[in-house]
Phi, psi and omega in degrees: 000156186221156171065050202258099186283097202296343169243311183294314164244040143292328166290314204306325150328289192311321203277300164007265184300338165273001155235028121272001185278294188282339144302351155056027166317120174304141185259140214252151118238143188198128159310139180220163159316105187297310185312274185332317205273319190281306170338338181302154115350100202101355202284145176240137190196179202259077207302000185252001189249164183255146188249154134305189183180119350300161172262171171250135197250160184221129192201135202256097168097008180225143163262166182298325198293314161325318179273301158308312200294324171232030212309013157254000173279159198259034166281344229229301159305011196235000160219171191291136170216134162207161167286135185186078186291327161332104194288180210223144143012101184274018188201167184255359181274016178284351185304300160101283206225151195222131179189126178286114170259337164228190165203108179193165205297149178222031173131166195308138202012046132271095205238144180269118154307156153218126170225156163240184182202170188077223154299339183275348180281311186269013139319302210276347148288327145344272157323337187260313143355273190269024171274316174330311182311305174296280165342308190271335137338276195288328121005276197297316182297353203244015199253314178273359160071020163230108210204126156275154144351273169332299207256003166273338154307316187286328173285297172295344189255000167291318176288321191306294162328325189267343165290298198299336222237346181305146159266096169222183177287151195292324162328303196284339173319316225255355188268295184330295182304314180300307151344275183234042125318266209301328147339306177304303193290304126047276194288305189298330181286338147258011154295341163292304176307308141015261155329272179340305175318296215280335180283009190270324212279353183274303175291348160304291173348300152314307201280335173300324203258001157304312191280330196274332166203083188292328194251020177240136215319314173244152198218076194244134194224158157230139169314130172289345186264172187265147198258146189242160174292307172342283190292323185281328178280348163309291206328301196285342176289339173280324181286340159314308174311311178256338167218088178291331199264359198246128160277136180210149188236132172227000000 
């Protein structure tokens, strides 16, 4: 498939395929006439490979003779229809649960689905859940201003990896990594800002305790402000600058 919205519609797959799943069709296979069979409507098949003829048709919830009888009726657009040798189903609810867990190019405007199905489909909405869950979590706290730095960073860039590295669905895969991203780029832009503040507030400080103990040899203080490496290498450099001759511990 090409041109492939790598989150809206990779769920919309998902949504697809879950209501044949719960509508529960039998699925047909029947050999047909290859002219005829390439004319249904809908058909989806690989038009650069060579078919036998007759081919084998495979279709969910129409049977072939139905399909073959008008192959220009839009019954065919309304469901799955393919060339297929490979066996199937005998109904499409045996599937039980369904999810495209990846997608991604495999030559120029090619891109390869990969989904499961059954139990391993639903771990893998399981997993997505509860990576969602985690995601919605780390969030509601960085939302609520309780948070250290240090260590809710390290807590995002830890989901991001375990997200990356997941068998879930790729939609959520992929809102999830967008998510917090941006969450990331969030903390550090205030964590600059931050910064910024406090090394303005460290060099007043500095620049205070200058003017205050102008003639005297030595300076040794600890900041009443939280101190940044930034604001204090400003400070002393304005203290060099104005008491060259004065030792300072700051």
């Amino acid at each position: 498939s090409s041109g492939i919205n790598a989150e809206s519609g990779l769920e919309g797959v998902d949504q697809v395929v879950s209501e044949f799943i719960t509508q529960n069709g039998i699925v047909y296979a029947k050999e047909a006439p290859l002219g005829i069979a390439r004319e249904i409507q809908g058909l989806r098949a690989m038009f650069d490979e060579t078919y036998p003829d007759p081919v084998r048709v495979v279709s969910v919830g129409i049977d072939v003779d139905t399909l073959t009888a008008d192959p220009s009726a839009p019954a065919g657009s309304v469901t799955s229809v393919e060339f297929c040798g490979g066996t199937h189903l005998k109904r499409a609810g045996h599937m039980n649960t369904f999810t495209v867990v990846s997608e991604k190019p495999i030559a120029k405007g090619i891109r390869r689905i990969l989904a499961v199905t059954g139990a391993e489909a639903a771990a893998a909405v399981a997993r997505g859940e509860a990576m969602q869950a985690e995601s919605d979590a780390i969030t509601a706290r960085i939302d609520g201003g309780k948070y250290e730095y240090k260590k809710i960073i390290g807590e995002v860039n830890t989901l991001i990896q375990s997200n990356d590295k997941s068998v879930i669905p790729a939609w959520r895969r992929d809102r999830i990594r967008d998510h917090m991203s941006g969450i990331k780029a969030r903390l550090d832009k205030a964590k600059n800002e931050s910064e910024k503040g406090l090394a303005t507030e460290n060099a007043a400080e500095i620049a205070s305790l200058i003017a205050k103990n102008k003639d005297a040899p030595v300076i040794v203080e600890v900041l009443k402000t939280k101190g940044t490496s930034k604001g204090i290498s400003e400070g002393l450099k304005t203290m060099r600058k104005k008491a060259p001759e004065t030792a300072a511990v700051i």
